[in-house]
MIZAPA-806655 format. One line per 10 residues: number of its first residue (from 0); for each residue x, y negated, z negated of C-alpha. Coordinates in nm, 3 decimals, padded with zeros to 5 digits. Layout:
<recs>
NUM = X:Y:Z | ...;
</recs>
This chain:
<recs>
0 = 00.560:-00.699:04.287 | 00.506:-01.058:04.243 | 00.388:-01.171:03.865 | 00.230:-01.518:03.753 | 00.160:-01.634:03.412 | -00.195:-01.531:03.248 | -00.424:-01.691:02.987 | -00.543:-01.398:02.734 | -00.704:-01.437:02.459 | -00.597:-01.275:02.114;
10 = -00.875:-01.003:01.939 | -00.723:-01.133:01.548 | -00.774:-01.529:01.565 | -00.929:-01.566:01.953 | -00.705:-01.831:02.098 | -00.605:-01.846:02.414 | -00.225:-01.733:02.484 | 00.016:-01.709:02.810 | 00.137:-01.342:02.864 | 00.412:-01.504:03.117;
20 = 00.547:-01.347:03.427 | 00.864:-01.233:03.228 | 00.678:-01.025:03.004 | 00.470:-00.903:03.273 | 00.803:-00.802:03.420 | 00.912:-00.607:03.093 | 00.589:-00.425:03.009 | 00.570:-00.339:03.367 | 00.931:-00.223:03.357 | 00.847:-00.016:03.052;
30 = 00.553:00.124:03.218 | 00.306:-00.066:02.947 | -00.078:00.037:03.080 | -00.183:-00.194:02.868 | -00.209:-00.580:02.807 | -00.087:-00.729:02.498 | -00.453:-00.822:02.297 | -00.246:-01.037:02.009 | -00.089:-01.396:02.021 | 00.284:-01.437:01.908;
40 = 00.159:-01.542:01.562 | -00.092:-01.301:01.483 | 00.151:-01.021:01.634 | 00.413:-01.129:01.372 | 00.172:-01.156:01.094 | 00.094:-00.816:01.166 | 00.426:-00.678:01.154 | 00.486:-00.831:00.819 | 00.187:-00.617:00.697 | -00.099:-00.739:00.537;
50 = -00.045:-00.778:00.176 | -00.355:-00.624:00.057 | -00.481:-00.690:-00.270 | -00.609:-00.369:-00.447 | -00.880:-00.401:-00.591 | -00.825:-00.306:-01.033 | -01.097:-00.161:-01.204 | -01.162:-00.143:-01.590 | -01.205:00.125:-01.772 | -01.060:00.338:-02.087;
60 = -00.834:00.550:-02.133 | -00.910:00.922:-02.169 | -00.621:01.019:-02.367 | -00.628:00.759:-02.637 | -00.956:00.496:-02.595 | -00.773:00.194:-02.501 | -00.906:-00.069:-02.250 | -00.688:-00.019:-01.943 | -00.673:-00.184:-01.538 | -00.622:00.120:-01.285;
70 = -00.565:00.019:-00.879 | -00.879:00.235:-00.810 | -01.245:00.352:-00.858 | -01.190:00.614:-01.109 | -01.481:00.939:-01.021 | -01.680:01.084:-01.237 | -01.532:01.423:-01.435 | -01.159:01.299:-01.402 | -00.965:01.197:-01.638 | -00.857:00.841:-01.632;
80 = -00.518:00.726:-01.813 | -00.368:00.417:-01.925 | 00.021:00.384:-01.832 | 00.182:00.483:-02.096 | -00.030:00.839:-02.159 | 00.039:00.879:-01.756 | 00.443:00.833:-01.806 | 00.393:01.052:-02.124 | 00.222:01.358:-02.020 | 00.435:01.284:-01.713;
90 = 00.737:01.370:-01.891 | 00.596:01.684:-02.029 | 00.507:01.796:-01.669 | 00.852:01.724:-01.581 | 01.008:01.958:-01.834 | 01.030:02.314:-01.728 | 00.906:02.569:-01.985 | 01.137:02.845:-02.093 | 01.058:03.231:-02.045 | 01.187:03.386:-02.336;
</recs>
């Protein structure tokens, strides 16, 4: 099967990339259906991950009233704690209880 290089473009940034005969030879080689759809760069970037930002929310504790940052939308009904009343009543989870 003869393979010749082919201009594709990339679904992340839209340029225009070559998907070369060699790597037409390996993906055909590894019985790839499909085409790549992402450019060197934006392949790579992708692998790295995306470093997300989450997003913090204010609020107050439920344990003791302080103002706290938590990485989430707290819901209604649910207790919401600040760190240090998480790692303590943490702790106290942690412990087994003894049967006497």
């Amino acid at each position: 099967m003869e393979f010749s290089d082919r201009t594709l473009k990339c679904i992340d940034c839209g340029s225009d990339f070559v998907f070369t005969a060699g790597e037409q030879v390996f993906f055909n080689d590894k019985q790839f259906k499909n085409d790549p759809k992402r450019c060197k760069q934006c392949k790579a970037k992708r692998a790295r991950g995306s470093q997300k930002v989450r997003p913090e929310t204010r609020t107050t504790c439920s344990e003791c009233g302080a103002e706290t940052t938590v990485p989430f939308k707290p819901t209604q009904g649910r207790p919401v704690l600040c760190r240090s009343c998480f790692q303590r009543l943490g702790n106290l989870r942690a412990v087994p209880e003894t049967a006497d």
